[in-house]
BATOR-343042 format. One record per residue (C-alpha): z, y, x. Coordinates in steps of 0.02 Angstrom, whole numbers, plus 50000, padded with zeros to 5 digits. Example, Ala and Ser with C-alpha at 12.3 -4.5 7.8 and 13.67 -1.06 7.14 Angstrom:
<<50390 49775 50615>>
<<50357 49947 50684>>
***
This chain:
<<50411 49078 48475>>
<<50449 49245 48383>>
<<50308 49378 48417>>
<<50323 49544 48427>>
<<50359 49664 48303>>
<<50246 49843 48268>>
<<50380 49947 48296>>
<<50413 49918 48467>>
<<50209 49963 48518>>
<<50240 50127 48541>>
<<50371 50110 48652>>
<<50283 49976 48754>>
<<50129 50109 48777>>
<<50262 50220 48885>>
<<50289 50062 48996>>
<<50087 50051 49022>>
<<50124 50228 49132>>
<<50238 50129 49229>>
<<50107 49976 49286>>
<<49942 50040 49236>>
<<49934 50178 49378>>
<<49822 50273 49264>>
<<49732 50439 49286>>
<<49844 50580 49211>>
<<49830 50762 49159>>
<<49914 50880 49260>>
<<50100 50926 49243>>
<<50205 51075 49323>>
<<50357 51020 49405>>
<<50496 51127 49494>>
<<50403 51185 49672>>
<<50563 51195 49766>>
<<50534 51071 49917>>
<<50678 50946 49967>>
<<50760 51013 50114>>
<<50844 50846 50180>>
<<50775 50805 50331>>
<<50809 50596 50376>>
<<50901 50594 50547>>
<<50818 50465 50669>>
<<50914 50299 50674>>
<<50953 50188 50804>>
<<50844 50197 50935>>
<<50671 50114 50931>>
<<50601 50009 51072>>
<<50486 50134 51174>>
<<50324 50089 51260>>
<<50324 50089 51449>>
<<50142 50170 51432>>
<<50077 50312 51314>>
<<49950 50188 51243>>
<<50010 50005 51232>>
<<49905 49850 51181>>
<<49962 49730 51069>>
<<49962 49544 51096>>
<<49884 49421 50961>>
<<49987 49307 50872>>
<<49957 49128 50807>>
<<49859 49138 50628>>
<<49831 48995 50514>>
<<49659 48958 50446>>
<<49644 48960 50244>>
<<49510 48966 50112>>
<<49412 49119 50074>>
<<49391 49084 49900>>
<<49572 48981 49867>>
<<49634 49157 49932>>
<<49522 49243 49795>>
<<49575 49132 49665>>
<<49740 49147 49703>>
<<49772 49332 49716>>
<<49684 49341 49534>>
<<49777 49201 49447>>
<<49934 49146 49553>>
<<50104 49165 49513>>
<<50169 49234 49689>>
<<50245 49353 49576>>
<<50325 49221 49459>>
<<50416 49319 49335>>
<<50363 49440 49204>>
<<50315 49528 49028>>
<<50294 49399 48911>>
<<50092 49396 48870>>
<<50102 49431 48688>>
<<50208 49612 48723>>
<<50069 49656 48865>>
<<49920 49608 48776>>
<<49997 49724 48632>>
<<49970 49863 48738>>
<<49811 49815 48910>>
<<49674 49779 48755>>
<<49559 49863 48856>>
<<49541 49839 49042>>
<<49465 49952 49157>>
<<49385 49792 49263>>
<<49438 49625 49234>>
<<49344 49552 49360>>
<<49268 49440 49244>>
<<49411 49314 49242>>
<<49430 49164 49111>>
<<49583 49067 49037>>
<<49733 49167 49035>>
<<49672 49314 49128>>
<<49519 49330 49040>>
<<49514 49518 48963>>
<<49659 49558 49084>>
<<49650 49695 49188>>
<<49615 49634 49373>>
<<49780 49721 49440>>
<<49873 49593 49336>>
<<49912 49409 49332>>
<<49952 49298 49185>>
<<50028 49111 49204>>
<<50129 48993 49151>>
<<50311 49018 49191>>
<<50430 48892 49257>>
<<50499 48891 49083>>
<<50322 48852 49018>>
<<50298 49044 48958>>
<<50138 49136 48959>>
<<50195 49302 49074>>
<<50108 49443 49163>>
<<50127 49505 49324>>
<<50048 49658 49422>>
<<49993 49590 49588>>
<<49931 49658 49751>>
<<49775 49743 49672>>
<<49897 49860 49604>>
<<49905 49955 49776>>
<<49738 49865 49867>>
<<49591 49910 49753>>
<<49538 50075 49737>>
<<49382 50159 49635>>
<<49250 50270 49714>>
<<49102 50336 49635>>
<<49123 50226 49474>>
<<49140 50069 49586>>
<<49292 49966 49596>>
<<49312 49930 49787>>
<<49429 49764 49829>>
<<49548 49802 49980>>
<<49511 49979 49968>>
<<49681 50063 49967>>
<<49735 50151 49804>>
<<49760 50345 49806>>
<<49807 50356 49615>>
<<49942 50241 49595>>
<<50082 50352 49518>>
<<50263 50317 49616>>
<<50303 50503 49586>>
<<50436 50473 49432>>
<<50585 50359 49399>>
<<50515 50205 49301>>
<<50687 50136 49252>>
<<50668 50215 49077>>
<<50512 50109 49040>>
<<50586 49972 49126>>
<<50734 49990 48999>>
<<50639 50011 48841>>
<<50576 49840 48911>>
<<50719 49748 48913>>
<<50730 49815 48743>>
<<50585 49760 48689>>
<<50594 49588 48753>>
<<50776 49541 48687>>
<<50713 49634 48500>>
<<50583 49512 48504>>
<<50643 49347 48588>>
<<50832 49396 48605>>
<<50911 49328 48780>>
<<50950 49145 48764>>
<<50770 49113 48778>>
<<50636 49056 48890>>
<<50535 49204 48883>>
<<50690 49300 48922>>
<<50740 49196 49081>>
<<50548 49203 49111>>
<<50560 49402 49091>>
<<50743 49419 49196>>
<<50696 49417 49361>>
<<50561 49530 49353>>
<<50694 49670 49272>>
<<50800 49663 49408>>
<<50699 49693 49551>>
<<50629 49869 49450>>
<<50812 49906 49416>>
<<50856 49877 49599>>
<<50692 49988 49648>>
<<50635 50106 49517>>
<<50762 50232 49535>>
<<50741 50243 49745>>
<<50553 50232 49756>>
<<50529 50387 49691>>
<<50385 50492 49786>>
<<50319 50690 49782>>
<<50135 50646 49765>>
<<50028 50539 49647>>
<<49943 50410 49796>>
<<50100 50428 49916>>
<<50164 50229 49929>>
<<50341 50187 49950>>
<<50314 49993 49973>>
<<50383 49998 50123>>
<<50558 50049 50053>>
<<50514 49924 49901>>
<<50535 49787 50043>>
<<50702 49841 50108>>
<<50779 49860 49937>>
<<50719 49708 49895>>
<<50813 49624 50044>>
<<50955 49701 50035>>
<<50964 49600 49853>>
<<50907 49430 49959>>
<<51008 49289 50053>>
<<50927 49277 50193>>
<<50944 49087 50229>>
<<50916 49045 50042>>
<<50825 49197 49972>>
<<50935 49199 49822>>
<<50955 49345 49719>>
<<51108 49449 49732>>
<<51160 49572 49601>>
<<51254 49662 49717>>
<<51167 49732 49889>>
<<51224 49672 50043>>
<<51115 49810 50145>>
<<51134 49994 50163>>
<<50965 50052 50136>>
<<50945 50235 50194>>
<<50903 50361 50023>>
<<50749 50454 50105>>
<<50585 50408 50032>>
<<50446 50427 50173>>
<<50275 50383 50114>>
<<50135 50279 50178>>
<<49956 50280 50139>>
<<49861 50124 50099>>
<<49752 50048 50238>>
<<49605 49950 50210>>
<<49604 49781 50175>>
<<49445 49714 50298>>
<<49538 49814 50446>>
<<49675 49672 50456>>
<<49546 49547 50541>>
<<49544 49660 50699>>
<<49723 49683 50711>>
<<49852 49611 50822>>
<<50003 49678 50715>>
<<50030 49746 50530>>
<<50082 49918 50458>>
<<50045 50084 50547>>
<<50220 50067 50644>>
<<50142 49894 50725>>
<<50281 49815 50688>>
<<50224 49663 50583>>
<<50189 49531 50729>>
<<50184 49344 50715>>
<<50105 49252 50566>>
<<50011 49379 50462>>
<<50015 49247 50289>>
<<50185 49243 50311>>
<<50219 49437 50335>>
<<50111 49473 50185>>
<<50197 49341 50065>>
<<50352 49440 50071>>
<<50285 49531 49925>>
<<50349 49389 49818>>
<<50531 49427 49850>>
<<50507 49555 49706>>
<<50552 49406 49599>>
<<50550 49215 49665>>
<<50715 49107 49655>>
<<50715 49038 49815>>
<<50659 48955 49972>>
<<50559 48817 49880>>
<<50451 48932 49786>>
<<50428 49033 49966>>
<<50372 48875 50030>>
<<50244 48867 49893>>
<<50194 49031 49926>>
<<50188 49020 50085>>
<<50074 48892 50095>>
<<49946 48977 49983>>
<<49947 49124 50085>>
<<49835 49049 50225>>
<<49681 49065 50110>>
<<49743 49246 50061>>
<<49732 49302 50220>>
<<49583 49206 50251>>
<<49507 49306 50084>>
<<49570 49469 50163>>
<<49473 49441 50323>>
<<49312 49384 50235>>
<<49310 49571 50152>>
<<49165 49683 50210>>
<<49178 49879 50216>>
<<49060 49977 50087>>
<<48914 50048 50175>>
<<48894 50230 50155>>
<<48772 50249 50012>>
<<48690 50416 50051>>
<<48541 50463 50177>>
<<48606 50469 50370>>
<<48525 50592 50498>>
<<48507 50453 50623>>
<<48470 50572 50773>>
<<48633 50669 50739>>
<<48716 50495 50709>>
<<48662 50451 50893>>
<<48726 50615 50962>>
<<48882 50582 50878>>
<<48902 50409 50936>>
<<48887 50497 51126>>
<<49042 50589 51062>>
<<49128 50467 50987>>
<<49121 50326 51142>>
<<49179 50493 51278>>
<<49316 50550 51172>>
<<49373 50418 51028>>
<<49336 50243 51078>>
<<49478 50227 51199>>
<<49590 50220 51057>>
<<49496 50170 50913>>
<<49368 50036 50972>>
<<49192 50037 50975>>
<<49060 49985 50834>>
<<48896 49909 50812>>
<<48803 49785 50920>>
<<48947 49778 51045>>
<<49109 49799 50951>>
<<49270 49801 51032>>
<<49465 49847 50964>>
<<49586 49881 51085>>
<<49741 49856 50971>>
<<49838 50002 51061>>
<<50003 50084 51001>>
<<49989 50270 51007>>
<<50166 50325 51086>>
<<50228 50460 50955>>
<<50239 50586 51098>>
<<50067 50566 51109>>
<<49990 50554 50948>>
<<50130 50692 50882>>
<<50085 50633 50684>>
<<50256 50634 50574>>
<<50400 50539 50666>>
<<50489 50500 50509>>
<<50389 50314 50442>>
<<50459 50260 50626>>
<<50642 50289 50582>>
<<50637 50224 50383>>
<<50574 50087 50308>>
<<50519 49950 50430>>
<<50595 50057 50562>>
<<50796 50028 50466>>
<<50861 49909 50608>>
<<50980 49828 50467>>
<<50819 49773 50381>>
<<50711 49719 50529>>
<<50878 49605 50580>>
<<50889 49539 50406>>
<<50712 49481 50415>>
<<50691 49424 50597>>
<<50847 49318 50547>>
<<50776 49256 50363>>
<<50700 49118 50322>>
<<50512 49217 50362>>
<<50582 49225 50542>>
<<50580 49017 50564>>
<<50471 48914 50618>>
<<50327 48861 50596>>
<<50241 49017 50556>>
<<50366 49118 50588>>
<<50343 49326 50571>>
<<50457 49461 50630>>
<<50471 49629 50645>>
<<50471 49734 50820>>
<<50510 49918 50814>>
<<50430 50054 50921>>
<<50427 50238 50948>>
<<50226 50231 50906>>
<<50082 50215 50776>>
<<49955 50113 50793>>
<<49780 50174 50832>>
<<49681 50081 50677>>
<<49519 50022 50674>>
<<49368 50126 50589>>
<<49262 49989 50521>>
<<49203 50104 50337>>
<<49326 50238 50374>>
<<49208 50376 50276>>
<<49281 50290 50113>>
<<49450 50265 50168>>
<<49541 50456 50135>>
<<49653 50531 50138>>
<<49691 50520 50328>>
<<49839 50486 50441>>
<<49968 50375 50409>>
<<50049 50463 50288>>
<<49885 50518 50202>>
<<49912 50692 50219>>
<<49766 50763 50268>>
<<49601 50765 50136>>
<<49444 50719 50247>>
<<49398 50694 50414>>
<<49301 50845 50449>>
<<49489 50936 50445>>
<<49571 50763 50525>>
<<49440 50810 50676>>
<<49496 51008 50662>>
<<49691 51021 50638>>
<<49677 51220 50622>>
<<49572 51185 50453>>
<<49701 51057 50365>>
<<49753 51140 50181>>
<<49953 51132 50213>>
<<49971 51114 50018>>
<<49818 51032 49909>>
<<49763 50931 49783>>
<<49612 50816 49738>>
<<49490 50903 49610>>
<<49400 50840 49444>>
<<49439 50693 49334>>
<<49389 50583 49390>>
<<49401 50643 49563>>
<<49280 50693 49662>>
<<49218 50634 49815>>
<<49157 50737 49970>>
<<49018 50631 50060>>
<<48984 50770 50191>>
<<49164 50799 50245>>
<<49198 50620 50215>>
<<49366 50626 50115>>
<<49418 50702 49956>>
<<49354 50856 49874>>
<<49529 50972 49846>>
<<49574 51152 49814>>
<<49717 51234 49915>>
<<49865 51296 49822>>
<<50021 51426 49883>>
<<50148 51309 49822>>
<<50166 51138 49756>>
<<50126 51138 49585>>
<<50153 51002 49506>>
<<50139 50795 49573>>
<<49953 50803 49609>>
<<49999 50930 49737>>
<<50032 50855 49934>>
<<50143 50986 50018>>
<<50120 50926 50211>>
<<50292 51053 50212>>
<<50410 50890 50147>>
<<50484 50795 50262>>
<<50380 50617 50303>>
<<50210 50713 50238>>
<<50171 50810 50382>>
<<50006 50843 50435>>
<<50041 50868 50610>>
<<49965 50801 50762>>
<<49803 50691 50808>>
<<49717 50859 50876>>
<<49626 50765 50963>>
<<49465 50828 50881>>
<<49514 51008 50922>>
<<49421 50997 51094>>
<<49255 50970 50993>>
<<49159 51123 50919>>
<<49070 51136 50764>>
<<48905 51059 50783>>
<<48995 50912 50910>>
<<49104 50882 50733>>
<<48961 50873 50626>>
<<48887 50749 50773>>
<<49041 50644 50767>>
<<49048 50651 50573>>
<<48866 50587 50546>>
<<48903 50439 50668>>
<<49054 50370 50582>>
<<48958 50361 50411>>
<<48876 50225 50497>>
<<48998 50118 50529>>
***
């Protein structure tokens, strides 16, 4: 096997922006906002009732630790950057997670295995988006807010390609082991793009990826065979040990059915077909069974206890209904917030999850049959999540548009264009949410601007009937949970 040669390190260093989702200095960019608006699709299913609970589906039982193991050394993501090239660039992890064999020294967002053409390869793999640090801790299933979808990685992605046929050329395994992987980022590099550094587009990452997907066999097609819509509207990250309450996935609620096989579908970024789903599949179980074994942080500051109680008073009369209730006597109501209701940005509804073309295209896929089947329901509504550690869990909304909760609880106070301060960034354990200066115009791609369409921070004023010290009640009470 040919390795590598020096002068192609530099270049690999500029593909380490594109999978690393480093911290970066700032950088002006041009403040004009993007006037397109998205016009609503089809229309969605609406709920007979402002606030609609959700049925339970079927789940499999799995492995808590199989799940562990497998999300830090599978190959659900089966193609990739042949080892040598990566290790030329990742010497030094940020957390590794103390992992041996292959992934020993590897940095915990990626995978290294064996290839089906016997080729030692690197993935990234769900840590990318569902680990997160706060206050010098790496926090598993905390959602990431500094993963970087803000410019167009095909460039790296090229310089790749060009590294990888310099150094193997293309009639080779660790070029067939390598393909795959370059075709889903040139199918989704260049329409992922996002305005702010923590904004996710993974929603639109699964429609793209369809559109390039039989969906009997789930064989790659070079050409699409699905009109996915252009807009880009973001989602924030939810919390990994929130999925054990829930009847459905994804702020829209429209993940129902089998939750392993819903969350799976990440490996369509590069698998060859249904046998290897079926693989997948399988090992998914225990995944899920991992996810649901996660804990939230506790809050690690002093807690006024007597305000707490207060604030639990508070929370029970005038947030419960939605959100559940927590302690001794926990309850979740699963309940889809009708958008007329809730009045948060409309636009995740209509994109994404919400393109009918792609919710057919699944619910008629292979993840669709039986047994385990999943599918996708649409609906005019968000889900009300639950709170379980929510004072580590900014930004807010489903769009993450607003900074902390003490402004999520008082929509008059939300900053309509900020950004997260210091590097690293700092934390606000009072406010409970990010510390962030307000700016007159969007500055550069640190900056949200709740002004684009799909970043809104409209809506949820629910909090507006409390006054100050009833905040500061509610506020102390939900850093105990």
């Amino acid at each position: 096997m040919k390795k590598p040669n020096n002068i192609f390190l530099l270049l690999i260093g500029i593909l380490a922006l594109t999978f690393s989702n480093c911290r970066e200095v700032e950088d002006p960019i041009d403040p004009t906002p993007d006037p397109t608006i998205i016009e609503p699709g089809p229309p969605v299913i609406i709920p007979t009732e402002a606030l609609t609970a959700i049925e339970a589906s079927s789940q499999r039982t799995g492995d808590p630790s199989e799940g562990e193991h497998y999300l830090l050394n599978g190959d659900f993501v089966d193609s990739g950057i042949p080892l040598d090239i990566f290790l030329s660039t990742f010497t030094n992890p940020e957390y590794d997670l103390d992992r041996t064999g292959l992934n020993e020294g590897i940095d915990h967002r990626f995978n290294a295995f064996y290839s089906e053409y016997a080729v030692k390869v690197v993935s990234p793999n769900c840590f990318q988006c569902h680990s997160s640090e706060l206050n010098g801790e790496l926090i598993i299933g905390l959602g990431s807010t500094d993963a970087d979808f803000t410019f167009d990685q095909s460039t790296a992605n090229n310089i790749t390609d060009i590294l990888v046929t310099s150094a193997y050329g293309t009639n080779t395994p660790e070029y067939k082991s390598y393909e795959a992987f370059s075709k889903a980022l040139k199918v989704t590099a260049p329409n992922i793009v996002t305005e702010t550094v923590g904004s996710n587009p993974a929603d639109k990452i699964a429609a793209l990826l369809a559109a390039h997907r039989d969906p009997v066999s789930l064989e790659w097609s070079d050409e699409p065979m699905l009109n996915v819509p252009t807009e880009v509207i973001p989602t924030d990250v939810p919390p990994w040990w929130n999925l054990k309450k829930k009847n459905s996935m994804f702020y829209t609620s429209v993940g129902r059915g089998d939750f392993a096989r819903i969350s799976m579908a990440s490996s369509v970024l590069t698998l060859k077909d249904t046998i290897k789903a079926r693989e997948i599949d399988n090992k998914f179980a225990d995944v899920i069974a991992y996810i649901n074994s996660l804990e939230p942080p506790p809050y690690p500051n002093p807690i006024d206890m007597n305000l707490a109680k207060e604030g639990e008073d508070l929370f029970i009369t005038h947030c419960s209904g939605c959100h559940g209730t927590y302690g001794e006597n926990e309850s979740y109501p699963n309940l889809m917030v009708d958008l007329d209701l809730v009045q948060t940005d409309s636009l995740l509804i209509y994109a994404n999850f919400g393109f009918s073309e792609f919710t057919d295209w699944y619910n008629n896929s292979w993840f669709g049959q039986e047994p385990n089947a999943a599918r996708l329901e649409r609906y005019r509504a968000y889900i009300a999540p639950p709170l379980d550690g929510v004072w580590a869990t900014a930004p807010y909304l489903h769009n993450g548009s607003v900074p902390d909760i003490r402004s999520l609880l008082d929509s008059e106070s939300r900053p309509a264009i900020w950004k997260k301060i210091g590097i690293p960034r700092i934390y606000n354990y009072e406010n409970l949410g990010w510390s962030y200066e307000t700016e007159s115009v969007k500055f550069n791609r640190h900056s949200y601007d709740t002004n684009l369409p799909g970043y809104s921070n409209s809506g949820h004023t629910f909090g507006d009937q409390l006054n100050e010290s009833e905040r500061n009640a509610v506020i102390e009470y939900l850093k105990t949970i």
